[in-house]
DOVO-204724 format. One record per residue: z, y, x of N, C-alpha, C in turn; residue in three letters. Coordinates in pm, whole numbers, plus 50000, padded with zeros to 5 digits. Layout:
BEGIN
REC   n.z   n.y   n.x  ca.z  ca.y  ca.x   c.z   c.y   c.x rest
REC     Z     Y     X     Z     Y     X     Z     Y     X  ala
...
//
This chain:
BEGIN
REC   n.z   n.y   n.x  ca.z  ca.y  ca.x   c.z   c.y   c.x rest
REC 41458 88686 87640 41559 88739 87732 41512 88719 87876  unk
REC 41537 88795 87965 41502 88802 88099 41573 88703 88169  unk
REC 41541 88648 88288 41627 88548 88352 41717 88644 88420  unk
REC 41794 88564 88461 41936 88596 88568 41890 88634 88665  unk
REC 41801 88590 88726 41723 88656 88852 41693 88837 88827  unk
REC 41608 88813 88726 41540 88950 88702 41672 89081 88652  unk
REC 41749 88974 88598 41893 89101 88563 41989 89120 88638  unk
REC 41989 89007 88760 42037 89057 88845 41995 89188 88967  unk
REC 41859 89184 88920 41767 89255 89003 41807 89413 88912  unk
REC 41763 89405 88794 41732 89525 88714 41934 89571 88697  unk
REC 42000 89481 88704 42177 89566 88758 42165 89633 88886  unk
REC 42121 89571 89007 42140 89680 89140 42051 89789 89085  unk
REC 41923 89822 89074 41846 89916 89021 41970 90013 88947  unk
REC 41985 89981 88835 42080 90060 88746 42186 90083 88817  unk
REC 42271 90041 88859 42390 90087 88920 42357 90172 89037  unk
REC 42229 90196 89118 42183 90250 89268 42204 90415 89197  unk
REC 42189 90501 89114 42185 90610 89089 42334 90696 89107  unk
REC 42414 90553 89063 42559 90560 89029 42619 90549 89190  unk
REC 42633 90474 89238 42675 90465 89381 42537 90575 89471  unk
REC 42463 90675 89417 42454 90737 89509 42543 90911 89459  unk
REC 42555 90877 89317 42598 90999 89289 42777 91021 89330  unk
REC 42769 90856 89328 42951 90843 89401 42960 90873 89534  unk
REC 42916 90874 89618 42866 90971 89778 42962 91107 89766  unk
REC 42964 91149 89694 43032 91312 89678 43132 91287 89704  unk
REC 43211 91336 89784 43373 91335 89765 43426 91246 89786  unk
REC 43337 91129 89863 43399 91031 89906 43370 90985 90061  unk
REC 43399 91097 90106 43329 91061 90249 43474 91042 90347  unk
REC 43624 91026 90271 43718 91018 90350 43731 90857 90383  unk
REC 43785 90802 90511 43859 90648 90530 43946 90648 90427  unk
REC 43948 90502 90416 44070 90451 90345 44164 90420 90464  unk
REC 44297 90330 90440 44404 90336 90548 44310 90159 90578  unk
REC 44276 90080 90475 44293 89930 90499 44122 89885 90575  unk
REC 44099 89803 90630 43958 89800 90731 43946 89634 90633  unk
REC 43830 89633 90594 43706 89552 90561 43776 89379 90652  unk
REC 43690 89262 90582 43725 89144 90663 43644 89152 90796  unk
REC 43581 89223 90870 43526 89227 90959 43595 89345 91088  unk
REC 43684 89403 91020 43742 89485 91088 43685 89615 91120  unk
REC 43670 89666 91015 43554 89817 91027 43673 89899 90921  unk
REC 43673 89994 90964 43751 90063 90847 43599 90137 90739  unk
REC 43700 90096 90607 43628 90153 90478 43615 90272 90437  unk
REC 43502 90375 90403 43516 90475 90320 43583 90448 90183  unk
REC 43603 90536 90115 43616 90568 89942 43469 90517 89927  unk
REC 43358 90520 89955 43251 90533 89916 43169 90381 89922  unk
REC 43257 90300 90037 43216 90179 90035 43256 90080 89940  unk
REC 43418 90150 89867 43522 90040 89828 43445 90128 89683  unk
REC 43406 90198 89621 43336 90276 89518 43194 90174 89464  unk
REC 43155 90148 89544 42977 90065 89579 43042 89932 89499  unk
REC 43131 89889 89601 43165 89743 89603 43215 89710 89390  unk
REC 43267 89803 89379 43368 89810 89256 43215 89784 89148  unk
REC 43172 89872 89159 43071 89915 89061 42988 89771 89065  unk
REC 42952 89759 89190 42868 89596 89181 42920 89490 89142  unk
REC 43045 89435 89181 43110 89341 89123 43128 89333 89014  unk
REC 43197 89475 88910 43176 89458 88741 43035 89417 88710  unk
REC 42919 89509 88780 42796 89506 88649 42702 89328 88681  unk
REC 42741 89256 88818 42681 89146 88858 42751 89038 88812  unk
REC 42907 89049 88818 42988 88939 88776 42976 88911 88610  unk
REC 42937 89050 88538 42921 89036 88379 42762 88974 88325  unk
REC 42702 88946 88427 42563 88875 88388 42603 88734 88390  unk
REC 42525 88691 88266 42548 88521 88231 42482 88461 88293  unk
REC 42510 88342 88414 42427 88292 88543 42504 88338 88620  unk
REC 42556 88420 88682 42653 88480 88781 42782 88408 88846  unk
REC 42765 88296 88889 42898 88236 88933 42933 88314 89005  unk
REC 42928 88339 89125 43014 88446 89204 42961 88594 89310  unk
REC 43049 88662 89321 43014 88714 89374 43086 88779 89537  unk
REC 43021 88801 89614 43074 88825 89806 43042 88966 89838  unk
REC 43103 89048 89879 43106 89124 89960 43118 89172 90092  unk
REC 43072 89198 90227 43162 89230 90334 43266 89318 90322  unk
REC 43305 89400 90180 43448 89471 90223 43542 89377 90169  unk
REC 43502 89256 90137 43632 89173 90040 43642 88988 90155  unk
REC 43772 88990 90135 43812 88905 90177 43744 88707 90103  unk
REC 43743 88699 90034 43701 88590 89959 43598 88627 89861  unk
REC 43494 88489 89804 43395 88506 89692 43532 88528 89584  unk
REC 43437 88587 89503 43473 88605 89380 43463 88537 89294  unk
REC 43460 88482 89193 43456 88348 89123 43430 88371 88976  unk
REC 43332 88375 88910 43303 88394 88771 43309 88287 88646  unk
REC 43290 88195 88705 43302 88042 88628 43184 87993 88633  unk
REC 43107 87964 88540 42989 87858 88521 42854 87989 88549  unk
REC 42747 87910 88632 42651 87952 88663 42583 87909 88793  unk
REC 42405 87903 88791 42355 87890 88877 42326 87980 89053  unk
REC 42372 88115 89030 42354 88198 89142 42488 88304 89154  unk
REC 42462 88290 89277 42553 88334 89374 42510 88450 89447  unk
REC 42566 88553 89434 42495 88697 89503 42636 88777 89600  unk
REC 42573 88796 89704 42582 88857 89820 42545 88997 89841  unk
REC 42633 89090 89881 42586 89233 89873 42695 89317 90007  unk
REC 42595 89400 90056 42612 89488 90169 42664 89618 90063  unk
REC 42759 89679 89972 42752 89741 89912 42716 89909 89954  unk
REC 42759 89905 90083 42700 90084 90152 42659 90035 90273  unk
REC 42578 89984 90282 42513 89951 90467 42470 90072 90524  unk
REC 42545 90103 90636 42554 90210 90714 42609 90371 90688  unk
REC 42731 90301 90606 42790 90433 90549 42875 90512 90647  unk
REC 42855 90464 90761 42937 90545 90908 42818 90698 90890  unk
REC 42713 90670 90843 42637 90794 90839 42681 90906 90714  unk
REC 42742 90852 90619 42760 90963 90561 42837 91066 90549  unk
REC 42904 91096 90668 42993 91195 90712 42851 91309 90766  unk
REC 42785 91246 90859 42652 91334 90887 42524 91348 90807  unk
REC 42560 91309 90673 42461 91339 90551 42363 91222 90635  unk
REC 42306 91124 90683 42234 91050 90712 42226 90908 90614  unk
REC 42037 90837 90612 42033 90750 90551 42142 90643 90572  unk
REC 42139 90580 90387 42237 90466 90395 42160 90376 90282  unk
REC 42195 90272 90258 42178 90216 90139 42246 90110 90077  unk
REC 42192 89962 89984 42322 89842 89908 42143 89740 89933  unk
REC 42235 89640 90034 42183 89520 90032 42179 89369 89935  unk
REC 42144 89359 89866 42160 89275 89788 42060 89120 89834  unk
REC 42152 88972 89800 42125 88851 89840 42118 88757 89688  unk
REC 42044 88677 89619 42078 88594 89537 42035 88465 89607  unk
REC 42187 88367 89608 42133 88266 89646 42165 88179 89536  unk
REC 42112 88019 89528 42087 87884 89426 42196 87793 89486  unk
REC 42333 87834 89622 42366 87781 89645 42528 87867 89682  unk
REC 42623 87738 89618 42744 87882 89662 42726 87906 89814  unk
REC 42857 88057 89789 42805 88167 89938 42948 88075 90017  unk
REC 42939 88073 90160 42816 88105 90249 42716 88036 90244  unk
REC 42593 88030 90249 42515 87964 90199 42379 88029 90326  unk
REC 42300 87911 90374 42143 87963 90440 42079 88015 90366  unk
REC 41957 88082 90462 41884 88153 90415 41809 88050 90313  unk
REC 41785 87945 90361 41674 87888 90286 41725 87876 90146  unk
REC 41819 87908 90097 41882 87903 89940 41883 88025 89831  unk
REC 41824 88122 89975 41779 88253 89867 41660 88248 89795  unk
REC 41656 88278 89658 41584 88309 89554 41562 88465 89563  unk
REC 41610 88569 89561 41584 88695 89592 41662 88794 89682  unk
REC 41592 88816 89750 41706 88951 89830 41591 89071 89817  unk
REC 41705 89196 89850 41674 89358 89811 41755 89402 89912  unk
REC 41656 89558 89911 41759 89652 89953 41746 89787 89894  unk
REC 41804 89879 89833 41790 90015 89771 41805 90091 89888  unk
REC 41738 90208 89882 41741 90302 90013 41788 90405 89929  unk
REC 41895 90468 89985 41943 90636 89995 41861 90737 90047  unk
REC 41732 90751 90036 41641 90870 90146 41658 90990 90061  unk
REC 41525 91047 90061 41479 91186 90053 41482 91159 89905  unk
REC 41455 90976 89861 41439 90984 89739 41480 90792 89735  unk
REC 41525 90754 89653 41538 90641 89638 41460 90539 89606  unk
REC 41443 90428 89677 41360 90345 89652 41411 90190 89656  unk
REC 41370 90039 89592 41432 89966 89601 41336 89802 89648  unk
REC 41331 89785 89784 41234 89692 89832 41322 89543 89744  unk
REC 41255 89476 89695 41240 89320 89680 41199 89211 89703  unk
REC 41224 89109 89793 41124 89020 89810 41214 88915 89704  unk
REC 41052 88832 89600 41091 88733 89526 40991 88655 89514  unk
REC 40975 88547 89514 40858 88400 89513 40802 88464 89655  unk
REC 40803 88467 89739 40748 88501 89809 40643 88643 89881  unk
REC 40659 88725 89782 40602 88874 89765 40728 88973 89781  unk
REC 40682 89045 89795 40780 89176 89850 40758 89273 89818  unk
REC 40784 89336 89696 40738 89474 89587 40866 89607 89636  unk
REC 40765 89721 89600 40852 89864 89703 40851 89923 89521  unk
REC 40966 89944 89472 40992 90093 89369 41088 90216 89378  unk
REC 41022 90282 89319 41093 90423 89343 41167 90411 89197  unk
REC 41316 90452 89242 41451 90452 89119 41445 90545 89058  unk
REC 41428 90623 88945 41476 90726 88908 41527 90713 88771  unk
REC 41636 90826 88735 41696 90857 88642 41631 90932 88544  unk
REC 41606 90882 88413 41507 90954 88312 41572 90936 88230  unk
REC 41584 91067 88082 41591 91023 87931 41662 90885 87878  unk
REC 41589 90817 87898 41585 90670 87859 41662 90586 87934  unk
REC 41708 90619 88085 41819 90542 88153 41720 90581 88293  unk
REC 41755 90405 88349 41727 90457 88473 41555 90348 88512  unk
REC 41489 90400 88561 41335 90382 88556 41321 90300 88685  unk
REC 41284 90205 88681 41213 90125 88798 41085 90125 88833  unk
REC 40990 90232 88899 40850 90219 88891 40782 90139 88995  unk
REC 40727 90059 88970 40640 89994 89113 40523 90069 89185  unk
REC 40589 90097 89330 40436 90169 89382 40390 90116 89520  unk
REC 40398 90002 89541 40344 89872 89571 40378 89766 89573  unk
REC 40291 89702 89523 40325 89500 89461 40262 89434 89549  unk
REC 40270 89440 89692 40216 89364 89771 40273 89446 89960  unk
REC 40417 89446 89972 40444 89493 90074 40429 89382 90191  unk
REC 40377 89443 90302 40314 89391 90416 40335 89494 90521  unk
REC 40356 89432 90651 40411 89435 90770 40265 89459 90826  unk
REC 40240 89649 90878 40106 89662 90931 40068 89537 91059  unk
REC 39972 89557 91116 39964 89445 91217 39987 89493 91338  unk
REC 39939 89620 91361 39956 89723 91479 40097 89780 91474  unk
REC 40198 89716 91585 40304 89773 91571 40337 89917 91579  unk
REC 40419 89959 91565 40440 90154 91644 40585 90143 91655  unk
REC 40706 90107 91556 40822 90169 91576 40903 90032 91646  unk
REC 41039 90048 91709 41141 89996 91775 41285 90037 91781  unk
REC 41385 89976 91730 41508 90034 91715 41582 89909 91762  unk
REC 41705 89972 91869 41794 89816 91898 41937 89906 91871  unk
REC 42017 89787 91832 42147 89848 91825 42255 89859 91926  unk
REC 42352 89868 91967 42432 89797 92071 42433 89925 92179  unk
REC 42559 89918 92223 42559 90020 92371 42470 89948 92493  unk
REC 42405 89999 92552 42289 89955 92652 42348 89872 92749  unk
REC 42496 89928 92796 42553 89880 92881 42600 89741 92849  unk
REC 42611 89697 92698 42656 89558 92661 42569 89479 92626  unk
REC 42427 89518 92662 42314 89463 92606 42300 89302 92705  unk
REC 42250 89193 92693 42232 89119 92834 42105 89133 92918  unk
REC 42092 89112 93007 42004 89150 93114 41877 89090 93039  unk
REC 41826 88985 93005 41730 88955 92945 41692 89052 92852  unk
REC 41776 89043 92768 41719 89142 92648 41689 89266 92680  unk
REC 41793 89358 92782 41730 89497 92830 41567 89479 92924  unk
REC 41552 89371 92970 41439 89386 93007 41306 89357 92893  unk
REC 41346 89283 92796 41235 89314 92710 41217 89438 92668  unk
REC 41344 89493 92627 41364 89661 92585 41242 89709 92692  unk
REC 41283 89723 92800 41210 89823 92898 41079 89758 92879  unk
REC 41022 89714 92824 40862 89664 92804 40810 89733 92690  unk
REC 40902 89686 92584 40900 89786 92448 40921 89893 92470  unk
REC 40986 89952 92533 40973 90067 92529 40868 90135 92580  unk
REC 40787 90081 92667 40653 90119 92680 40548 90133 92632  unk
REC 40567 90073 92497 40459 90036 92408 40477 90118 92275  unk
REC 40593 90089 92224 40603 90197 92083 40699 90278 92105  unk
REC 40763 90398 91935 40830 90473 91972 40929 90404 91891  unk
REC 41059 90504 91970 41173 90502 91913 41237 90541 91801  unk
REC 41294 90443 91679 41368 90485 91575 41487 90417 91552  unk
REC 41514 90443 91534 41690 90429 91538 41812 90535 91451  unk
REC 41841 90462 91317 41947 90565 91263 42085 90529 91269  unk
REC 42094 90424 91292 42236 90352 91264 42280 90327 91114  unk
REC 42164 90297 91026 42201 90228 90923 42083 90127 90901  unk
REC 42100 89995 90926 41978 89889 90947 41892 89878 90871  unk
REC 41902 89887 90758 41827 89900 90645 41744 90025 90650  unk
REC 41785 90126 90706 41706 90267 90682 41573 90218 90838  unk
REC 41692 90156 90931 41547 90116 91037 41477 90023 91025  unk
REC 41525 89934 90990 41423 89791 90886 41311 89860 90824  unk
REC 41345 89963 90750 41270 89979 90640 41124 90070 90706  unk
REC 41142 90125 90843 41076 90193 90934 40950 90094 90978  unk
REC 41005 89967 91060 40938 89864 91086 40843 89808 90965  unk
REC 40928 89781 90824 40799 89732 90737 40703 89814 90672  unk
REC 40740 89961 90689 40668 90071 90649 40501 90079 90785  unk
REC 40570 90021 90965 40485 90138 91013 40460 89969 91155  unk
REC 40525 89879 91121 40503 89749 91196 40589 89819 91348  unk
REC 40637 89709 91386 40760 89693 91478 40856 89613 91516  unk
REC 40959 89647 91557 41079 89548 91569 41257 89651 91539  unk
REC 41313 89580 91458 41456 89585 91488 41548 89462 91546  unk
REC 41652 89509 91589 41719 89410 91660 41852 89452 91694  unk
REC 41987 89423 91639 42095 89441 91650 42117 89305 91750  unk
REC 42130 89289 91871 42163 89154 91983 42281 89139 92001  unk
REC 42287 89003 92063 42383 88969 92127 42473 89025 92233  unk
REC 42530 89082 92256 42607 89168 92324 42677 89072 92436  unk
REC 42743 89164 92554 42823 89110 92649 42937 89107 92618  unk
REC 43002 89200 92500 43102 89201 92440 43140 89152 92310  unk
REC 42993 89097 92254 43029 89044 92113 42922 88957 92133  unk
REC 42892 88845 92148 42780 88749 92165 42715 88742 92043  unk
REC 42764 88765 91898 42754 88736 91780 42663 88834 91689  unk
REC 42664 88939 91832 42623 89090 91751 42707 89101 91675  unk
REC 42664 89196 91552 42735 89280 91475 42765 89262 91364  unk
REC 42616 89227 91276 42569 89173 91179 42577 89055 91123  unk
REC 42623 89097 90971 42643 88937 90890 42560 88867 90846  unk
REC 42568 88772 90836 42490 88688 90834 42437 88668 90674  unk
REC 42553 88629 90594 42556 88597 90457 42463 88784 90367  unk
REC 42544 88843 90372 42535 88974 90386 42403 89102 90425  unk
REC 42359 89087 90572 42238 89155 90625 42149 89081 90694  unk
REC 42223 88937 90772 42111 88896 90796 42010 88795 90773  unk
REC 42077 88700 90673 41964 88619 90568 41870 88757 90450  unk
REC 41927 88811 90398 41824 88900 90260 41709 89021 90382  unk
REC 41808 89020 90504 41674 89110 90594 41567 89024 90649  unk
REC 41621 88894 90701 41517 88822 90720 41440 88801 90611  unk
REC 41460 88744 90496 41392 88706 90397 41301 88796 90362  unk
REC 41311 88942 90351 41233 89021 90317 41140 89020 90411  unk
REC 41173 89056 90546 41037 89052 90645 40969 88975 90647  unk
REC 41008 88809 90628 40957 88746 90651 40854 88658 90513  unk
REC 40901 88720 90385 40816 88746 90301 40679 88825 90315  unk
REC 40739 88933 90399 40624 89082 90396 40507 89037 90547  unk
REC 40546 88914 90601 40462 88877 90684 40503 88880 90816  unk
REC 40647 88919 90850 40676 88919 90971 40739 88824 91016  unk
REC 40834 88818 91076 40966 88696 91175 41073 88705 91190  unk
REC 41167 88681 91174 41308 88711 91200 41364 88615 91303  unk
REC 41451 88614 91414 41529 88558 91478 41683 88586 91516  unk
REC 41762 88460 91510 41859 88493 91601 41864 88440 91758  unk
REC 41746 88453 91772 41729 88408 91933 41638 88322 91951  unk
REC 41699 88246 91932 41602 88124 91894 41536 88098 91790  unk
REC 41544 88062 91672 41485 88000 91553 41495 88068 91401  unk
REC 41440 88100 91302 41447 88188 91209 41560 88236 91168  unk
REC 41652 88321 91101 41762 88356 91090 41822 88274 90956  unk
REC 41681 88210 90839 41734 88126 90728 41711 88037 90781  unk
REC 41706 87962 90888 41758 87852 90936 41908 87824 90967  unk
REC 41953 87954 91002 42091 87897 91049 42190 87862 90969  unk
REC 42278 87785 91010 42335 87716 90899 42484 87817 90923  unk
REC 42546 87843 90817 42632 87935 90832 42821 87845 90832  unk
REC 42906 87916 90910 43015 87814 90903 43127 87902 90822  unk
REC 43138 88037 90800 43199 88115 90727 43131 88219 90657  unk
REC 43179 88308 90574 43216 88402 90456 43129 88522 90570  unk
REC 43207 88564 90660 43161 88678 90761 43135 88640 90884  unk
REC 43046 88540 90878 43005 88499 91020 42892 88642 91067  unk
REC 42885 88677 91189 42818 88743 91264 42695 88676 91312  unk
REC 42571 88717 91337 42461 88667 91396 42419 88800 91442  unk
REC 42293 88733 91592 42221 88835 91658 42118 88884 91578  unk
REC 42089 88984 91530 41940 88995 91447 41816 89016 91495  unk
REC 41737 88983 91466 41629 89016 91543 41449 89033 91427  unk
REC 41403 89115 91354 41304 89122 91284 41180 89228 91298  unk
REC 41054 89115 91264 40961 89259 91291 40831 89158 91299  unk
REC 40729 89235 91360 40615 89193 91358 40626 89051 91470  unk
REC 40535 88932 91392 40563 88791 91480 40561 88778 91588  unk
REC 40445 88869 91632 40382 88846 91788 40500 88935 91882  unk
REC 40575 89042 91850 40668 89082 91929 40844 88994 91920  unk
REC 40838 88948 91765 40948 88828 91795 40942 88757 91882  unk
REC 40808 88662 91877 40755 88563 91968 40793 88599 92086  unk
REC 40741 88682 92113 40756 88777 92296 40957 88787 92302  unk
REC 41021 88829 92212 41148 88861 92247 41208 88726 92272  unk
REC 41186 88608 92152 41201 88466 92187 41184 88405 92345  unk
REC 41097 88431 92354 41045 88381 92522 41159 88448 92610  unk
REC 41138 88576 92609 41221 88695 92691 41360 88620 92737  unk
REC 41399 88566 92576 41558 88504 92586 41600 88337 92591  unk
REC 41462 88300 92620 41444 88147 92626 41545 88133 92786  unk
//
């Protein structure tokens, strides 16, 4: 039998075909807004449903967290605890734009540091679906598809790595709420690579480990905390980059360093190639 790890892995896979074919017809709000205060699609509260049955029914599965749900979920006896972004950046699918489902397993109940993850993922919604993993320390890219036989996980690279030569840059945040430090690193970067930016983090994450770069959802003048969760997007995004050879920060010090004090705590994000972390670190020293 496969471990809990690996079936927790091979459930998001299987269920990713299903929550993309649930996209249809669900692109209206609901009336009720998320614990973070975002209002929900049909399509987010659709994601969430589907993950919680097929993760909570694996044996090992003590609980499971969402950002559209108010409290963990509670399964009974088991070693891991999983965390999931169930539609990250589903504000895009009104404009047919990338989205995808973040997935976290941690060895420690949620909220829980980074340093307690055992695996994080993310499935991408593109042109075609694909599902990055970092686990023991490696970071494997497969393409999902639906065949005959169910649904197919193929590996078409077992060794993802963060080019060394940066090119792409995406920040989140209205410019005007950005802080003066940080817009001036911007204006440096921006001299150097190009601009990508979709407004679903995962689709620009996935830009940076494809083509070397930086993302960075910051600290704001209006939200010091940024945007981004912690439990949620920004321990399993760090973890992956920083598997695939890059850095993650919330300003200061790795992002699975920080020690988390709630369920939906917010952090600044910051990931990408080391030597331009390094540089953004200083920037905000």
């Amino acid at each position: 039998m496969r471990d809990a790890v690996s079936r927790i892995v091979d459930a998001v896979a299987e269920t990713a075909p299903e929550v993309r074919a649930g996209l249809t017809g669900r692109r209206e709000y609901e009336t009720d807004e998320n614990p973070s205060g975002e209002q929900m699609l049909a399509a987010d509260l659709h994601a969430d449903q589907l993950l919680e049955e097929r993760l909570l029914a694996i044996d090992g599965v003590a609980s499971y967290a969402s950002e559209e749900r108010e409290d963990v979920v509670e399964s009974g006896q088991g070693d891991f605890h999983v965390a999931c972004d169930p539609l990250d950046g589903s504000s895009n699918l009104k404009s047919n734009n990338v989205m995808g489902t973040i997935v976290a397993v941690y060895d420690e109940p949620i909220p829980a540091p980074g340093s307690a993850l055992v695996a994080s993922g993310y499935v991408l919604y593109g042109p075609i679906t694909t599902f990055v993993l970092a686990r023991e320390g490696t970071v494997t890219e497969s393409v999902v598809e639906e065949t005959d036989d169910g649904v197919e996980r193929r590996v078409v690279d077992e060794d993802v790595t963060i080019p060394d030569d940066p090119v792409v840059y995406g920040f989140g945040g209205r410019v005007p709420d950005w802080h003066e430090d940080f817009e001036a690193f911007v204006r440096e970067i921006e001299d150097e690579l190009k601009l990508r930016y979709g407004g679903a983090m995962i689709g620009d994450v996935s830009q940076v480990i494809e083509y070397g770069g930086i993302f960075a959802y910051p600290s704001l003048t209006s939200a010091e905390n940024g945007k981004l969760r912690l439990q949620f997007e920004g321990n399993p995004i760090a973890h992956i980059v920083e598997c695939a050879g890059g850095r993650s920060s919330d300003g200061e010090q790795s992002l699975l360093e920080v020690e988390p004090d709630e369920l939906h705590q917010r952090v600044p994000v910051h990931v990408g190639n080391t030597e331009l972390i390094e540089r953004l670190e200083a920037a905000l020293a």
